[in-house]
C-alpha positions as CSV (number, residue, x, y, z in Angstrom):
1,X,16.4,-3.5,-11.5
2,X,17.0,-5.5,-8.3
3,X,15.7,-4.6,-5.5
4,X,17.0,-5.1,-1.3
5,X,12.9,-5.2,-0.7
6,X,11.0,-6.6,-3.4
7,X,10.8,-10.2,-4.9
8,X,9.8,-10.2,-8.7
9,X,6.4,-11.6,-7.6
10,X,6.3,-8.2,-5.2
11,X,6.6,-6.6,-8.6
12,X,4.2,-8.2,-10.3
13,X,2.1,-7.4,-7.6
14,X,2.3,-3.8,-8.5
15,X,1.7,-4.1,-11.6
16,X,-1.4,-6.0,-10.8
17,X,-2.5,-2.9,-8.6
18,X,-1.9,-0.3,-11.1
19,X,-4.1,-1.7,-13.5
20,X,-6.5,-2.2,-11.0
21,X,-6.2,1.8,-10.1
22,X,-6.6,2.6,-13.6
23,X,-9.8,0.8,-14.4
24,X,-11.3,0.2,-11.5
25,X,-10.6,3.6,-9.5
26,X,-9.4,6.4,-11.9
27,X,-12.2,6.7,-13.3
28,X,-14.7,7.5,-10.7
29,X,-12.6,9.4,-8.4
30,X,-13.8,12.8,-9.6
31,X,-17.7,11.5,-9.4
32,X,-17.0,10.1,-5.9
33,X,-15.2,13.0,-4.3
34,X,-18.5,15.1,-5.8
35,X,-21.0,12.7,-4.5
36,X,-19.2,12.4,-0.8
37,X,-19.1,8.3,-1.5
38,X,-17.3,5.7,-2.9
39,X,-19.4,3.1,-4.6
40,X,-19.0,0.0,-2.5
41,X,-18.7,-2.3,-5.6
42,X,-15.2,-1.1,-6.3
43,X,-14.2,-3.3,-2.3
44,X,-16.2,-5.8,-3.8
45,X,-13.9,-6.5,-6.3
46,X,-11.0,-5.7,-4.2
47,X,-11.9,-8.6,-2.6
48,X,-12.3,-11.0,-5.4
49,X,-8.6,-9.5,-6.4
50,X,-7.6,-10.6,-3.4
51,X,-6.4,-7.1,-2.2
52,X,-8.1,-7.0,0.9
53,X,-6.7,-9.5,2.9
54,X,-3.3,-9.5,2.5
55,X,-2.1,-10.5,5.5
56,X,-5.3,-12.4,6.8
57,X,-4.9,-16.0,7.0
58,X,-5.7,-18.2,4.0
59,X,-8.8,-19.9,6.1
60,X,-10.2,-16.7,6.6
61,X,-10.5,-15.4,2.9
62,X,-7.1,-14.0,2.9
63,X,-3.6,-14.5,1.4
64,X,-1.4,-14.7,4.0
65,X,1.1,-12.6,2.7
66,X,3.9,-10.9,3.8
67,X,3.7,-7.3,5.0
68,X,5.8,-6.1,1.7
69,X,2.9,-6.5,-0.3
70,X,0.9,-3.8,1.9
71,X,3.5,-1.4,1.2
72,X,3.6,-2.0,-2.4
73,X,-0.2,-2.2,-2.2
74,X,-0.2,0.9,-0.2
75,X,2.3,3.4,-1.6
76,X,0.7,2.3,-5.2
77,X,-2.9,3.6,-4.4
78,X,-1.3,7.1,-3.0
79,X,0.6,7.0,-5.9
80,X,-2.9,7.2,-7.9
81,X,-3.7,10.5,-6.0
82,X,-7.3,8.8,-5.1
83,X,-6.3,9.7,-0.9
84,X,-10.1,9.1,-0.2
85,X,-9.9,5.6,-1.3
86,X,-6.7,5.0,0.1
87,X,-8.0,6.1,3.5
88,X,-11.0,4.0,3.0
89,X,-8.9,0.9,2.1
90,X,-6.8,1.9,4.8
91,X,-9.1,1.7,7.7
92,X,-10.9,-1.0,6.5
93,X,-8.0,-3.4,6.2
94,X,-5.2,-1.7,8.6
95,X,-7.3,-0.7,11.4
96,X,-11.0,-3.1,11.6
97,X,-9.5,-6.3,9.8
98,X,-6.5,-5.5,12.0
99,X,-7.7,-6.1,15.2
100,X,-9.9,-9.1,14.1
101,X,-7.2,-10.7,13.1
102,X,-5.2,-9.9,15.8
103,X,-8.0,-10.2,18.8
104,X,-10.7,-11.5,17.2
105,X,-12.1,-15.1,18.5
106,X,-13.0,-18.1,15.6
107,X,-16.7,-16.7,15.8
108,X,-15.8,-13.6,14.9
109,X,-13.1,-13.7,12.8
110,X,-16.0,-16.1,10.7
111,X,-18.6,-13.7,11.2
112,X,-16.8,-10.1,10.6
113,X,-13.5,-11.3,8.9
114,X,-14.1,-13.5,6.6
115,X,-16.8,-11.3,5.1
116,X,-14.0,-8.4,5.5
117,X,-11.4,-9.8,3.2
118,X,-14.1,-10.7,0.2
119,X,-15.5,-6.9,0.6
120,X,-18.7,-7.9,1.5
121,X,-18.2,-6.0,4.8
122,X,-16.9,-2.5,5.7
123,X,-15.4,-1.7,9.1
124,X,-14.5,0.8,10.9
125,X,-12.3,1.3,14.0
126,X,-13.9,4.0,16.8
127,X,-10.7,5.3,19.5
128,X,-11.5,9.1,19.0
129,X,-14.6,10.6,21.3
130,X,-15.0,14.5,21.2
131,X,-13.6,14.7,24.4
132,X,-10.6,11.8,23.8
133,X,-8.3,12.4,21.2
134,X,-4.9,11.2,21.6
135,X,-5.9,11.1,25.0
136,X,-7.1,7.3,25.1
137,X,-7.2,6.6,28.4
138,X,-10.1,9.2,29.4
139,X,-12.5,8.0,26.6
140,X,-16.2,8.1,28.2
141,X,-18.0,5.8,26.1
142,X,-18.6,2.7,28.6
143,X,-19.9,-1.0,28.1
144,X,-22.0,-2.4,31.6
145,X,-22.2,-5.8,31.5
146,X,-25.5,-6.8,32.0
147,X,-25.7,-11.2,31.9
148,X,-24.8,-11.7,28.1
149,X,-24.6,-8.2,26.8
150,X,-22.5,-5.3,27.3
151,X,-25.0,-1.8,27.2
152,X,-22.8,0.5,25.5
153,X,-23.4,4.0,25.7
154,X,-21.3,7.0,24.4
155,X,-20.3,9.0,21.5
156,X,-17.4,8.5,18.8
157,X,-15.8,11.1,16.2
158,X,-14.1,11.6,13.5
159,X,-14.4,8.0,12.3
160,X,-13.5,7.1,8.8
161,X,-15.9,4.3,7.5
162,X,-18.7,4.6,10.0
163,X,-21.4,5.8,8.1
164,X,-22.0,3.9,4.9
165,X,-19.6,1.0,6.6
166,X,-21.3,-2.2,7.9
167,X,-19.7,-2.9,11.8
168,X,-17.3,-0.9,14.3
169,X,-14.5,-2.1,16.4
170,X,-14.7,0.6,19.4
171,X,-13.1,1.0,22.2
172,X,-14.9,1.4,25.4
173,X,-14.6,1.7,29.3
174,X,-15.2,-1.6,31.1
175,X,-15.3,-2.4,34.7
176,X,-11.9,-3.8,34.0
177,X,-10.4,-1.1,32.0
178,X,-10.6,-0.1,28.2
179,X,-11.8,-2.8,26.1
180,X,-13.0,-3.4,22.4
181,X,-15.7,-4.5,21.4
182,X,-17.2,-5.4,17.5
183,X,-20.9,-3.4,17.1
184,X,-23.1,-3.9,14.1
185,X,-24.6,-0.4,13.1
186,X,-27.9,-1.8,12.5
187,X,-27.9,-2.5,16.0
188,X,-30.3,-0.2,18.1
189,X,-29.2,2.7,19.4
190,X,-26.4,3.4,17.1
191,X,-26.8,6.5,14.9
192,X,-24.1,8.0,12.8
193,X,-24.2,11.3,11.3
194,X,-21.0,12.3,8.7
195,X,-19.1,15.2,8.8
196,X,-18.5,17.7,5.9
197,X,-14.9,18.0,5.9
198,X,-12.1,20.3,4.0
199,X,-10.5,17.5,1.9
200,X,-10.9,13.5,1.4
201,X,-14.3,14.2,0.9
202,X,-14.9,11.3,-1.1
203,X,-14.0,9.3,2.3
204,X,-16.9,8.4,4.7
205,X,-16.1,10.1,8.2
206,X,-19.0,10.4,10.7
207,X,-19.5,10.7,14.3
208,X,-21.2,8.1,15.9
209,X,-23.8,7.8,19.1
210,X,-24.3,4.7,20.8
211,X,-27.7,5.1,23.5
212,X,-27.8,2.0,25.3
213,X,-26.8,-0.5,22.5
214,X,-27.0,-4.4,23.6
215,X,-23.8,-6.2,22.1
216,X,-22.9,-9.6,22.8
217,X,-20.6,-10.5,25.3
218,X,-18.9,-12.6,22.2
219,X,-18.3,-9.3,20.4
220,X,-15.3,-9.1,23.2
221,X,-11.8,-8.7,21.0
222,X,-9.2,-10.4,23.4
223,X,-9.5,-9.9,26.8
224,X,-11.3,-7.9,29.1
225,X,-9.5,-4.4,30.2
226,X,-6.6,-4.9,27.7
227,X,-7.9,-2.7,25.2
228,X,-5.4,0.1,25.8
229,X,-2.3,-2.2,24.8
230,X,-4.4,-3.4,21.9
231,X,-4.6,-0.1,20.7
232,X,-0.8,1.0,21.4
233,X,0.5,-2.2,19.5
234,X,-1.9,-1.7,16.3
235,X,-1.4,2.0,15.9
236,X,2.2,1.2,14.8
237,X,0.7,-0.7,11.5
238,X,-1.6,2.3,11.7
239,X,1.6,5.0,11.3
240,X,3.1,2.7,9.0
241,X,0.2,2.4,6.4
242,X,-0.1,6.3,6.5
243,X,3.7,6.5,5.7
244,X,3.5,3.9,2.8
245,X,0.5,6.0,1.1
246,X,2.2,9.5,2.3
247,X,5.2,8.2,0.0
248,X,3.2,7.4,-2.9
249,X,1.1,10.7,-2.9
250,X,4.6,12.6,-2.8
251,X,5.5,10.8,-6.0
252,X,2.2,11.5,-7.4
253,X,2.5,15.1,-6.8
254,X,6.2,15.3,-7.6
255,X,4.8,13.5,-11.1
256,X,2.0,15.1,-12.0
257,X,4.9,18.8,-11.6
258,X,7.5,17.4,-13.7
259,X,5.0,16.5,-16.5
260,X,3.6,20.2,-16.2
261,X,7.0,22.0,-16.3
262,X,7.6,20.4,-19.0
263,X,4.6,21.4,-21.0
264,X,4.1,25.0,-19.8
265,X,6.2,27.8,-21.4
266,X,6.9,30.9,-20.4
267,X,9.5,33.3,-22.0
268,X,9.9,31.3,-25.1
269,X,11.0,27.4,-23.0
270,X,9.6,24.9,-21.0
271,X,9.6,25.9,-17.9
272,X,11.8,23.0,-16.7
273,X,14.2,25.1,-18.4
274,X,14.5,27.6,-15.1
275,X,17.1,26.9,-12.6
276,X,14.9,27.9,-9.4
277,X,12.2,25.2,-10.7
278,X,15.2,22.8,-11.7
279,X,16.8,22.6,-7.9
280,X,13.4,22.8,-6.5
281,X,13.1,19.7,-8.6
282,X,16.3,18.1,-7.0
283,X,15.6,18.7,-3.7
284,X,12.0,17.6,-3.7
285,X,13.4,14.3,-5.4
286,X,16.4,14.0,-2.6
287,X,13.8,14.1,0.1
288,X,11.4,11.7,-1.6
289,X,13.8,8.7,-2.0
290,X,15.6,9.4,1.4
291,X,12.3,8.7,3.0
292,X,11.0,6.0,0.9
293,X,13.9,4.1,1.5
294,X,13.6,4.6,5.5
295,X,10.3,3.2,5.2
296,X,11.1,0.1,2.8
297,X,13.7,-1.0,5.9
298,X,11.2,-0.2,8.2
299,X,8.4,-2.0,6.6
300,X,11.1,-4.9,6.2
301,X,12.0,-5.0,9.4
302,X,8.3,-5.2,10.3
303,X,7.4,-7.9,8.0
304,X,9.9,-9.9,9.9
305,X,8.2,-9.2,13.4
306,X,10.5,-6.2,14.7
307,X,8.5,-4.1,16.9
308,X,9.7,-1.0,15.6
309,X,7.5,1.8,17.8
310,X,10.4,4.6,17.1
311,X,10.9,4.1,13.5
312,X,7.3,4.5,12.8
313,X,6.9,7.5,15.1
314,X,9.7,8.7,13.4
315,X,7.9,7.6,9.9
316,X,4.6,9.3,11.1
317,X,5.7,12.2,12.1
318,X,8.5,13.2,8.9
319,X,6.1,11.8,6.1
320,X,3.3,13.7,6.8
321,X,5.5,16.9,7.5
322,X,7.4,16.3,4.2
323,X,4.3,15.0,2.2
324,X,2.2,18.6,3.1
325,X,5.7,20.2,1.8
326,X,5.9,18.5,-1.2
327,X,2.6,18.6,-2.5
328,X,2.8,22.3,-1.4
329,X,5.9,23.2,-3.5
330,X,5.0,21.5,-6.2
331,X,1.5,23.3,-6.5
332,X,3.6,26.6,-6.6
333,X,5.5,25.1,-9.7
334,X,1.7,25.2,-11.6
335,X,0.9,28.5,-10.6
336,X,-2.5,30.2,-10.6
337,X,-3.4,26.5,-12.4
338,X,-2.4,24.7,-9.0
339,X,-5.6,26.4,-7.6
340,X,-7.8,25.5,-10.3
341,X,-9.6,22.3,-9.2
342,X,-9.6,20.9,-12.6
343,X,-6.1,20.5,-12.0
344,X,-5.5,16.7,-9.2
345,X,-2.7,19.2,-7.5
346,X,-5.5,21.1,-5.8
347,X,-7.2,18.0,-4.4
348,X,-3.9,16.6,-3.1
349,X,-3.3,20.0,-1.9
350,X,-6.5,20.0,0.5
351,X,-6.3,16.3,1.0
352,X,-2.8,16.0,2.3
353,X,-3.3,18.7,5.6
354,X,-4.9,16.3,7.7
355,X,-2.3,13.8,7.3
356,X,-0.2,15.5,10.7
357,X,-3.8,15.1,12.0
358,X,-5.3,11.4,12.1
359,X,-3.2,8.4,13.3
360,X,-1.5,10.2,16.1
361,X,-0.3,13.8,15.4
362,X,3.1,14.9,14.9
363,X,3.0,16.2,18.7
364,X,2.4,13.0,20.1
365,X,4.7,11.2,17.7
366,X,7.4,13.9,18.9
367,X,6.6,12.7,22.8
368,X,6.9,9.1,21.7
369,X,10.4,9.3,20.3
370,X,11.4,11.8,23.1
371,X,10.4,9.3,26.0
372,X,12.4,6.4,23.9
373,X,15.2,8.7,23.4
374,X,15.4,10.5,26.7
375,X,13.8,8.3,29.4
376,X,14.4,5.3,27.3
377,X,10.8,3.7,27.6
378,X,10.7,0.4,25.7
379,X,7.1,-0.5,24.6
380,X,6.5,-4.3,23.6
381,X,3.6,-6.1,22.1
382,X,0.3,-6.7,23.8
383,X,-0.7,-9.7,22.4
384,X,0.4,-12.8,23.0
């Protein structure tokens, strides 16, 4: 079938993902969400598949790709129902790799990127403090430049990737303004400690401490005090990604219900049979494809350099919403089974809640569109 969105090599893509999910991730989902950890081996070979750097440049270990193969890449691994691993992948790629390739100078791009895309390297991007969420702007963590180091001092949380990952792109408060800045954790004076959370529990997040940690004055991404525009750009990949994997975890769930209708009977017939379960069925379907297709244009429209801050506000905030619905209604289609944890439409059920959460929550994508919409604020890219 032809497609607006996708070339037959974007196809064969997918295919090349899927049977990467199935061997390579499938299989060890259950172990990992038990053991709190993914085995590091499986971004090892992501790398050497060529999956992790996308859209990095070809002379740093990347493809150089165009951004349709993240959202086939993306919606295919929440399609697996492995959310842990997708939020892993995510962060790693969408948010770290993101800003090195965006800010990152040739010495580090050599030194943390390269690495990055072959999967010898985990990162992890560090906005959120316990006092700072969506609030950016008063995050306390602070960097004194002292001759060829910043001494960074502060605390971190919530951070996906930061304890088992390898380096951090955090944001902290310079003489300038907020700035970012690339910290080993095997450099003194940064502890992590992860968090024991409700769902994606085989996905590292941890809170992290930094107690007068030298870093390089090299470790700078960009400039100096631009930080904050930094981060406003690169949180719209941010939404995006979450919307590309929110789409393929409602198919997953909306999968893994029609194949149980149709094997459980009750009253003599499949319950696929039933009218109530039959329109639920439509309507969860409607809504799936509506917003699958806003987000192929959007991720189109993207890939060709659009800066499209209200459509993925807009993509944020409905994907999450509708994604928590679905997996919700279809879990009441299994029954007393739905809460069984043998059964995937439990984990979905407690990994999809935070997905309003992280990345902006659906307030704060509601303020965005309203100051577009109403004061008509136009936001434009930070980097140059």
């Amino acid at each position: 079938m032809s497609s607006l969105f996708f070339t037959e090599e974007h196809e064969l893509f997918r295919a090349s993902i899927q049977d990467f999910l199935k061997q390579e991730v499938l299989p060890y989902t259950n172990d990992w969400e038990e053991e709190g950890q993914i085995d590091r081996t499986v971004m090892k070979k992501m790398g050497e598949m060529g999956f992790l750097g996308l859209d990095t440049p070809e002379q740093y270990g990347g493809m150089g790709t165009d951004f349709m193969y993240t959202c086939v890449l993306l919606e295919e691994i929440g399609k697996s129902g492995a959310l842990g691993f997708a939020t892993m992948v995510a962060s790693h790629v969408y948010l770290a790799m993101n800003y090195l390739n965006k800010g990152g100078s040739e010495a580090l791009k050599q030194k943390y990127l390269v690495p990055s895309a072959s999967g010898d390297l985990i990162g992890a991007l560090a906005m959120t403090e316990p006092f700072a969420g969506s609030d950016l702007k008063n995050i306390r963590t602070t960097a004194v430049k002292e001759g060829d180091y910043y001494i960074v001092n502060g605390s971190k949380t919530f951070i996906t990737n930061a304890h088992y990952g390898d380096y951090i792109v955090a944001a902290v408060k310079t003489e300038t303004g907020i700035s970012l800045l690339v910290i080993d954790n095997e450099m003194e004076g940064v502890t992590t400690s992860k968090l024991d959370k409700m769902g994606l529990r085989s996905s590292d997040t941890a809170e992290i401490s930094f107690d007068n940690v030298k870093v390089p004055v090299e470790n700078l991404l960009g400039e100096e005090g631009k930080g904050f525009y930094y981060m406003m750009e690169s949180l719209q990949t941010e939404r995006l990604t979450v919307s590309q994997i929110s789409i393929g975890a409602m198919q997953c769930a909306y999968d893994l219900t029609l194949q149980y209708i149709s094997e459980r009977e009750a009253f003599g017939r499949s319950i696929n049979k039933f009218q109530v379960l039959r329109h639920k069925v439509a309507d969860i379907a409607t809504e799936i494809e509506a917003w699958k297709q806003f987000v192929y244009v959007t991720s189109a429209r993207f890939a060709q350099g659009d800066f499209v801050v209200k459509e993925c506000s807009m993509l944020k905030l409905k994907t999450s919403d509708l994604l928590n619905d679905v997996v919700y209604d279809c879990l009441q289609m299994f029954g007393g089974y739905g809460f069984m944890e043998e059964y995937p439409i439990a984990r979905l059920y407690r990994d999809v809640r935070v997905i309003p959460i992280f990345a902006g929550t659906s307030e704060i994508m509601k303020e965005i569109i309203a100051k577009i919409e109403i004061e008509k604020v136009e936001y434009k890219p930070a980097y140059k």
